[in-house]
Backbone as ProteinMPNN parsed JSONL, in Angstrom:
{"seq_chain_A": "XXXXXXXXXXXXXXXXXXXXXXXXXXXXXXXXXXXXXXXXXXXXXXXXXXXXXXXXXXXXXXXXXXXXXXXXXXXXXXXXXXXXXXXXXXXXXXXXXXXXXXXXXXXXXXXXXXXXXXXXXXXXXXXXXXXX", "coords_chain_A": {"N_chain_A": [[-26.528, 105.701, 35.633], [-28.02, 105.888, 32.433], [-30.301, 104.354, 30.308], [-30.952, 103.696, 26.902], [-33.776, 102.501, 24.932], [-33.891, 101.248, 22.34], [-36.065, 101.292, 19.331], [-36.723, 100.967, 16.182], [-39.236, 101.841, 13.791], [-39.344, 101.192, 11.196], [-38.204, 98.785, 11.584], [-39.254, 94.849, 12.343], [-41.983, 94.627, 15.164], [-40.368, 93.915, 18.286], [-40.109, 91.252, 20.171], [-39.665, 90.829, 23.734], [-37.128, 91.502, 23.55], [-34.87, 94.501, 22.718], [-33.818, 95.969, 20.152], [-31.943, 97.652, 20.191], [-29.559, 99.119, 22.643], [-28.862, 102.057, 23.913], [-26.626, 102.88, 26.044], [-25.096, 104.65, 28.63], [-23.167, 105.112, 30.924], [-20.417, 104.351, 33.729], [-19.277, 102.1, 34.585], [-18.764, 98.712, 33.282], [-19.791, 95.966, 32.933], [-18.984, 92.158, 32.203], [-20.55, 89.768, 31.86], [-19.995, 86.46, 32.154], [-20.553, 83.355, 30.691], [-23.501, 81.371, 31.682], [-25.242, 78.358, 32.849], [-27.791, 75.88, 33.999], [-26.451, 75.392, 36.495], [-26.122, 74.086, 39.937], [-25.497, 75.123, 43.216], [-23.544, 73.12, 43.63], [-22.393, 72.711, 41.498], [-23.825, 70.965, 39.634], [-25.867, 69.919, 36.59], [-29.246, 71.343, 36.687], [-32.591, 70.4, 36.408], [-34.624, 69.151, 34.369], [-36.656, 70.292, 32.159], [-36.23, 72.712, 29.335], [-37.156, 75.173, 29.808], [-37.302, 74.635, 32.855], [-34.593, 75.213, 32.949], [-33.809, 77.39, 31.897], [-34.703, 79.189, 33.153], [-33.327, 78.521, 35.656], [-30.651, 79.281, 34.592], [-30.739, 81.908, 33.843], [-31.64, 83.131, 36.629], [-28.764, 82.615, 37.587], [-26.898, 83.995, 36.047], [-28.262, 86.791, 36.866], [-27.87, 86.952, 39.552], [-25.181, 86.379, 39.382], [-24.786, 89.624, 38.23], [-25.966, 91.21, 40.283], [-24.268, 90.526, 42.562], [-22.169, 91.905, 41.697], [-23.06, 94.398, 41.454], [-25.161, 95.275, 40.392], [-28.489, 95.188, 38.419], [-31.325, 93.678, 36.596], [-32.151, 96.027, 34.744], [-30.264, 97.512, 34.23], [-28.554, 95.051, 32.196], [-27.599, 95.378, 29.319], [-26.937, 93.97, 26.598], [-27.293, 90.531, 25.85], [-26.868, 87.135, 24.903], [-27.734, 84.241, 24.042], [-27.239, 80.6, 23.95], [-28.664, 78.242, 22.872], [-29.13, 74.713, 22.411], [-31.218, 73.983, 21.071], [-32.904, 75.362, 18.896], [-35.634, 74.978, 18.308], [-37.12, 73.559, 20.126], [-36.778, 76.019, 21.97], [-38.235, 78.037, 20.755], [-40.674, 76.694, 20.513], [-41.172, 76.68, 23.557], [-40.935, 79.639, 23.816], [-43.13, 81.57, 24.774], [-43.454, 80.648, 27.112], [-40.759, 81.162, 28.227], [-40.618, 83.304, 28.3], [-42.409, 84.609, 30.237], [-40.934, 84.009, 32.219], [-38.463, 85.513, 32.055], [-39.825, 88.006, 32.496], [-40.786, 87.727, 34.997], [-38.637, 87.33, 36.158], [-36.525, 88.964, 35.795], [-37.429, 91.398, 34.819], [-39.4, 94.097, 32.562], [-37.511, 95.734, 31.187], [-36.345, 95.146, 28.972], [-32.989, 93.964, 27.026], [-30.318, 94.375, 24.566], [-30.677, 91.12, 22.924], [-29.532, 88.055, 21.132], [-30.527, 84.815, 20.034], [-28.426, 81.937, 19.473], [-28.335, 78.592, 18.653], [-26.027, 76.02, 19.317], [-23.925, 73.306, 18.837], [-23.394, 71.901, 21.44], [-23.205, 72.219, 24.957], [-20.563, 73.269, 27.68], [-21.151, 71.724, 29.913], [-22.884, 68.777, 28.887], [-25.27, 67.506, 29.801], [-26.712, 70.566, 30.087], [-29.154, 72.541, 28.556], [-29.262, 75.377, 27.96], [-27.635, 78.495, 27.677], [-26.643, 81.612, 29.031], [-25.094, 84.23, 28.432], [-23.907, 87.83, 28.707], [-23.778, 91.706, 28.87], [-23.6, 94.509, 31.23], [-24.385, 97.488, 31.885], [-23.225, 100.243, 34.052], [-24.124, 102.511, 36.736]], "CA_chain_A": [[-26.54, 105.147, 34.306], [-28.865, 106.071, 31.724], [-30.308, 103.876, 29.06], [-32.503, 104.152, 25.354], [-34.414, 101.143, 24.186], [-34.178, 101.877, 20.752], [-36.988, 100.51, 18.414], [-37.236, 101.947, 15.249], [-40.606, 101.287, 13.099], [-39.068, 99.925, 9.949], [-37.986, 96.907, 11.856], [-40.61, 94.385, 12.932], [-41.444, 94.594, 16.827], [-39.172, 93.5, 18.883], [-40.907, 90.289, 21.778], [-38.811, 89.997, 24.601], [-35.776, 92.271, 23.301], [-34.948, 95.4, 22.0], [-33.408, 96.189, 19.055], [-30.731, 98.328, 20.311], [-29.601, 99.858, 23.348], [-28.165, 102.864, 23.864], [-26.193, 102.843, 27.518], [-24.154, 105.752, 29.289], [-22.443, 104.77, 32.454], [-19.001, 104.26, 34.144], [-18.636, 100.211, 34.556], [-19.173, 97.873, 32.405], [-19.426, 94.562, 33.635], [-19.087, 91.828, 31.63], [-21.518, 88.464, 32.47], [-19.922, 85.053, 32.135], [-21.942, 82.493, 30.555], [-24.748, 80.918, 32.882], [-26.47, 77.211, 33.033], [-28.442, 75.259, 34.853], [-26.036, 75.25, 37.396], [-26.77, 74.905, 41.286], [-23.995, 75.903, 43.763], [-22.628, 72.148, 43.845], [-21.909, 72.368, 40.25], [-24.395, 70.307, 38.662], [-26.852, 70.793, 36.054], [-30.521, 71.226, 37.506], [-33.44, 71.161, 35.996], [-34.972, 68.559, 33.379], [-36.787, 71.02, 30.797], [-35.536, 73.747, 29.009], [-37.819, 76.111, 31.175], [-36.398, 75.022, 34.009], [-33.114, 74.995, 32.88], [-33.716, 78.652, 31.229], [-34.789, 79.925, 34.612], [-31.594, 78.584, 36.541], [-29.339, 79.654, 34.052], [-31.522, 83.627, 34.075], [-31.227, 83.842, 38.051], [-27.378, 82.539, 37.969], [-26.424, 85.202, 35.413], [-28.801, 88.068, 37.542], [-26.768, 87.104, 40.876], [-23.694, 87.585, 39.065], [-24.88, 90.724, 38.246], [-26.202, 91.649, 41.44], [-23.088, 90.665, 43.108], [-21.16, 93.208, 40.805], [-23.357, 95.978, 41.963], [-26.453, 95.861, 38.857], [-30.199, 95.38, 38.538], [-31.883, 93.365, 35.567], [-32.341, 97.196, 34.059], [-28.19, 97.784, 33.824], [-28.281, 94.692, 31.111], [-27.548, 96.054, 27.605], [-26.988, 92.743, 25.794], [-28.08, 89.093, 26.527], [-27.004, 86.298, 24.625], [-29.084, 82.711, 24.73], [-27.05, 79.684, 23.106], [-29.072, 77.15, 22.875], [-28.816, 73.453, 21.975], [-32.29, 73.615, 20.644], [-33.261, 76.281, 18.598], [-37.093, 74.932, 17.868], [-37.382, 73.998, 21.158], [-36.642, 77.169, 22.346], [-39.358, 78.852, 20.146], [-41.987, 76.426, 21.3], [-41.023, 77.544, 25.143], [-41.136, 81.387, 23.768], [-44.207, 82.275, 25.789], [-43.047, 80.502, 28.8], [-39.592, 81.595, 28.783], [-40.787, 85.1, 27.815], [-43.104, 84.641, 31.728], [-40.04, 83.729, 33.224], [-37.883, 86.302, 32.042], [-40.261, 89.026, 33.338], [-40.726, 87.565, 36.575], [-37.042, 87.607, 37.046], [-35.807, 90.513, 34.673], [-38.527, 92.778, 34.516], [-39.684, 94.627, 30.985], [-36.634, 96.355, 30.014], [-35.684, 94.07, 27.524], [-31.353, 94.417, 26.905], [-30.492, 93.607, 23.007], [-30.069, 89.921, 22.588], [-29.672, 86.874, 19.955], [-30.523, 83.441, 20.755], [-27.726, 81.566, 18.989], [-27.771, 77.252, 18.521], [-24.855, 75.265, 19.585], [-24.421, 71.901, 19.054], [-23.533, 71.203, 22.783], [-22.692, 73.181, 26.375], [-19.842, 72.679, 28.581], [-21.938, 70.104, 30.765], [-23.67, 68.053, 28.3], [-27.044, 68.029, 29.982], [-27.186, 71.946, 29.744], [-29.816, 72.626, 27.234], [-29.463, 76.469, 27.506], [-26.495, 78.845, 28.631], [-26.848, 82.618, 28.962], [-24.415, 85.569, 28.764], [-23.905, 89.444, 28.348], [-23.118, 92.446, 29.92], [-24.677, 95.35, 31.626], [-23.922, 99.209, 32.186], [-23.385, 100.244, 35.474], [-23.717, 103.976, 36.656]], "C_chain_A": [[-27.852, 105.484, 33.644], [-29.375, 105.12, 30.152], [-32.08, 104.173, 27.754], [-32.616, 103.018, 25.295], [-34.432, 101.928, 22.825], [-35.109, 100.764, 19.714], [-37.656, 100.724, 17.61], [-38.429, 100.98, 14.436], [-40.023, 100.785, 12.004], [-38.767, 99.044, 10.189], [-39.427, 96.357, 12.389], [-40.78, 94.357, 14.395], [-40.756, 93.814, 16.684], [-40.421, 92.279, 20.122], [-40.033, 89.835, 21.996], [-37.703, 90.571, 24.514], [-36.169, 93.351, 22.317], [-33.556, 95.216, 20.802], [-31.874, 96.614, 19.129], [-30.945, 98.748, 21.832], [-28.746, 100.682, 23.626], [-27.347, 103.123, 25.693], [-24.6, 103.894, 27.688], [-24.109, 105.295, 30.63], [-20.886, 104.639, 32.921], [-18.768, 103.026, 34.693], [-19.116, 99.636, 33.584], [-18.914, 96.825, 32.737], [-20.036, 93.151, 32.301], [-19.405, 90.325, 32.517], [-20.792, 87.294, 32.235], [-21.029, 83.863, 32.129], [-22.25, 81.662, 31.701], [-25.326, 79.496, 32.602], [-26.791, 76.756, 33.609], [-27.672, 74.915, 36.418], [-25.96, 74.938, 38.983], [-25.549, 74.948, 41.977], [-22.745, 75.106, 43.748], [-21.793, 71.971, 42.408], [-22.29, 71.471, 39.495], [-25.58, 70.961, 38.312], [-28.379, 70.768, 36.968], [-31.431, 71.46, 36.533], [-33.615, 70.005, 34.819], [-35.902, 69.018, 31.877], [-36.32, 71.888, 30.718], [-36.32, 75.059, 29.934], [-37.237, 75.823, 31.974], [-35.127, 75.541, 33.851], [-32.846, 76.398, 33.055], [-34.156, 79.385, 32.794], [-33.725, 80.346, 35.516], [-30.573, 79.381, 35.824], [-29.604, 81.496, 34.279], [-30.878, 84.204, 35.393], [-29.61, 84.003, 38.424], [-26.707, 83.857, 37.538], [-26.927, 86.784, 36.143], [-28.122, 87.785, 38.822], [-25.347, 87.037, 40.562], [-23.531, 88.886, 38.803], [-25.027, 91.515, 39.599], [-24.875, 91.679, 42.283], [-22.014, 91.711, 42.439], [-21.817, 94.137, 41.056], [-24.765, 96.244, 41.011], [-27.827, 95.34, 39.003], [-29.813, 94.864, 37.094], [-31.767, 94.83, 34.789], [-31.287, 97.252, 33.829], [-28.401, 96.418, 32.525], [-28.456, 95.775, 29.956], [-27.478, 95.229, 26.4], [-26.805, 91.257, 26.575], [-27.598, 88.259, 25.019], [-27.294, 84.633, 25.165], [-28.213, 81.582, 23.56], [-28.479, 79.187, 23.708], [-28.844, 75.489, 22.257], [-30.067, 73.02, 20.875], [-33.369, 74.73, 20.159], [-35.257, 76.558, 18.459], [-37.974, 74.104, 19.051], [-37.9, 75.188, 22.194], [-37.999, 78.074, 22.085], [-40.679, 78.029, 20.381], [-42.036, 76.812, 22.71], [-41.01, 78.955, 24.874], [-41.765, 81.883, 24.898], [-43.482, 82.106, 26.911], [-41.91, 81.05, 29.269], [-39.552, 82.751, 29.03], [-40.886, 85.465, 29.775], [-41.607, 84.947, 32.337], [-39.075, 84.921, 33.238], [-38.369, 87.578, 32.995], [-40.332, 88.741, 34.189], [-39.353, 87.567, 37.041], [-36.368, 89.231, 36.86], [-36.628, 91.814, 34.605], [-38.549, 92.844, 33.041], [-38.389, 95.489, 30.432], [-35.494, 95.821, 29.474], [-34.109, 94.769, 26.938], [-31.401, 93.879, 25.105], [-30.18, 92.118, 23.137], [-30.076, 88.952, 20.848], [-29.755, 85.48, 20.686], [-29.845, 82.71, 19.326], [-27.836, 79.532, 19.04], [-26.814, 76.884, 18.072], [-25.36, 74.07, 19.37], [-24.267, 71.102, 20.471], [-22.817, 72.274, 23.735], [-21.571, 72.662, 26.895], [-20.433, 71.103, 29.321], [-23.151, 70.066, 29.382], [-25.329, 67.771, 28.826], [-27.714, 69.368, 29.904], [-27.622, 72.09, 28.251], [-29.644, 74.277, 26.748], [-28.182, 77.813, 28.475], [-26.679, 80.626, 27.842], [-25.918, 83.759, 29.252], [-24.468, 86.727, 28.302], [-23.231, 90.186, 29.303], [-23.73, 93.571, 29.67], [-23.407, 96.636, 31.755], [-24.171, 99.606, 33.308], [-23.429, 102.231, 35.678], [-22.308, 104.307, 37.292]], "O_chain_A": [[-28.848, 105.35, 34.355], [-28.795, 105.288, 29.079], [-33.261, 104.521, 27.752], [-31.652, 102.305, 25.573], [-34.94, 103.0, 22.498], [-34.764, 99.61, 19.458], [-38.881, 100.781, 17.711], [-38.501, 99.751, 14.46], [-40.312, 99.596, 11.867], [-38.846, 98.143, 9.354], [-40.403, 97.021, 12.737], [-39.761, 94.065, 15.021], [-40.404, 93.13, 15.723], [-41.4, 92.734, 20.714], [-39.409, 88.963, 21.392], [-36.962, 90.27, 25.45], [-37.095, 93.398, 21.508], [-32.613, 94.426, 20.801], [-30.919, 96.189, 18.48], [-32.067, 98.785, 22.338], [-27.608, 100.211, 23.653], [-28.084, 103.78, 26.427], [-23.514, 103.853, 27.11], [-25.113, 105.148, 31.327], [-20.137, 105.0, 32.013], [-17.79, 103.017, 35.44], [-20.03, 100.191, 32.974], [-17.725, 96.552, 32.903], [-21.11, 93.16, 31.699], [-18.772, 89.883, 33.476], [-21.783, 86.775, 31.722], [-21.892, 83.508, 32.933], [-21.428, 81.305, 32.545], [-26.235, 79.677, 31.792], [-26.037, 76.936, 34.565], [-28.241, 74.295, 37.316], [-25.573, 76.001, 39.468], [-24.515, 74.808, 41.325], [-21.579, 75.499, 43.793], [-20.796, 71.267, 42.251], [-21.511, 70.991, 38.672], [-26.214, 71.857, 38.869], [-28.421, 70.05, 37.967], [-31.337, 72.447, 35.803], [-32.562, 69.889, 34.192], [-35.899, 68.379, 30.824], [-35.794, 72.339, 31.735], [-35.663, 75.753, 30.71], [-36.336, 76.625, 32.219], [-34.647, 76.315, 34.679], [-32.059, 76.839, 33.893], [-33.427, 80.279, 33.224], [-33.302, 81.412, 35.966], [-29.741, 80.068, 36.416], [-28.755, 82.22, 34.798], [-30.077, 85.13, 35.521], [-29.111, 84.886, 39.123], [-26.126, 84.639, 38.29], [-26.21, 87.78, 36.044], [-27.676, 88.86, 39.221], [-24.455, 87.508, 41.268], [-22.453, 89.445, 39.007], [-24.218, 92.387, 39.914], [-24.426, 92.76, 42.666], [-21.05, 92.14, 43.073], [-21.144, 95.156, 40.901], [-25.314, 97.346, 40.976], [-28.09, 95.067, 40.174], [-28.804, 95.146, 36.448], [-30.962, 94.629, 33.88], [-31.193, 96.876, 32.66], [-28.402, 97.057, 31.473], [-29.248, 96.707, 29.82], [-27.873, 95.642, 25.31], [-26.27, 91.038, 27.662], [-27.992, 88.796, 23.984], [-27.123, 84.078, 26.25], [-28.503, 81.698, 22.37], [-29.142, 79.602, 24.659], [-28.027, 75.518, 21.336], [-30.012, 72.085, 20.077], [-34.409, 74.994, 20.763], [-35.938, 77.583, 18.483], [-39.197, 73.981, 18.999], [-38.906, 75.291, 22.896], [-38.651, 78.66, 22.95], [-41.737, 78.654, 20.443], [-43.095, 77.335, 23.057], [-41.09, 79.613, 25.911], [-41.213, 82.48, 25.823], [-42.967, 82.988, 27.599], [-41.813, 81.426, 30.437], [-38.745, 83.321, 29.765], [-40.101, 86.11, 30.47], [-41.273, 86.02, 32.838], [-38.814, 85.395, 34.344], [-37.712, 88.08, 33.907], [-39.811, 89.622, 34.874], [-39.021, 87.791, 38.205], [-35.95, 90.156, 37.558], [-36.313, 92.978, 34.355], [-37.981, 92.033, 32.309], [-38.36, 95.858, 29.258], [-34.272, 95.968, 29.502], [-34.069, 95.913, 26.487], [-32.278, 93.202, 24.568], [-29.053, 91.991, 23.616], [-30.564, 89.292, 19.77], [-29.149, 85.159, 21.709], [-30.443, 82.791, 18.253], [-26.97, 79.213, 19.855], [-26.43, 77.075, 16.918], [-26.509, 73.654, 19.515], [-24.79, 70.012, 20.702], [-21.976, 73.066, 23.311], [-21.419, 71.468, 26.635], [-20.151, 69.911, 29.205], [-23.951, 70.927, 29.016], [-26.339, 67.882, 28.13], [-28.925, 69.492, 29.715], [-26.996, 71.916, 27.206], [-29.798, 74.604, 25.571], [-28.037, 77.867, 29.696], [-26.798, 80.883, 26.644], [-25.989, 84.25, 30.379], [-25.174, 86.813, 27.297], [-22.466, 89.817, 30.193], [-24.266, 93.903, 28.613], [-22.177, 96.669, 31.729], [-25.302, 99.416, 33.755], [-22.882, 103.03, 34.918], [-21.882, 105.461, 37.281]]}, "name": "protein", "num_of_chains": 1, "seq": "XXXXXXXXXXXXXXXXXXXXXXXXXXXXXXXXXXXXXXXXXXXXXXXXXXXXXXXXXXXXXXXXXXXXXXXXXXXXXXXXXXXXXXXXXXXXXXXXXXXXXXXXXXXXXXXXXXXXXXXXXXXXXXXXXXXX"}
């Protein structure tokens, strides 16, 4: 699989995502949204950092189990429950991302909902990656 980060200069950077991505491969696996989940089926995790962590690794071991690497994402969407939340955790969530995901940022949108499946989930994460 081969992919472009695309990030043209008339837009404003991009922190934390790219703009576009351009992806050539032969699977396409599509992510099922992710939250705080732990294996028993409850939520975990009392701030949105944590939460945003659990929900990150759940969605990267569904990937992994399908055969992909953080790098195979191509798009990432982020409900959230708490949009100005969210943007005060930026930095931190940003940390967290790279320590799980690495730097090559997939396109996303972080979207606010007014509520998750499980009602204590503050933050629920899906997409889908390009496989070679």
């Amino acid at each position: 699989m081969s992919t472009e980060r695309v990030n043209p200069p008339e837009l404003s950077p991009p922190a934390g995502f790219s703009h576009a991505v351009v992806a050539c491969g032969s699977r396409v696996v599509f992510l099922a949204g992710q939250t705080a989940l732990d294996p028993d089926g409850k939520v975990v995790g009392r701030t949105l950092p944590e939460q945003f962590g659990r929900a990150l690794t759940n969605l990267l071991a569904a990937l992994a189990a399908a055969g992909g690497t953080p790098a195979d994402l191509a798009r990432v969407t982020v409900y959230a429950t708490d949009v100005e939340a969210y943007r005060t955790h930026a930095s931190e969530l940003g940390r967290t991302w790279r320590r799980l995901a690495g730097r090559d940022y997939p396109a996303m949108a972080v979207v606010e909902v007014v509520r998750l499946w499980d009602a204590e989930a503050m933050v629920e994460l899906d997409g889908f990656a390009v496989l070679p």
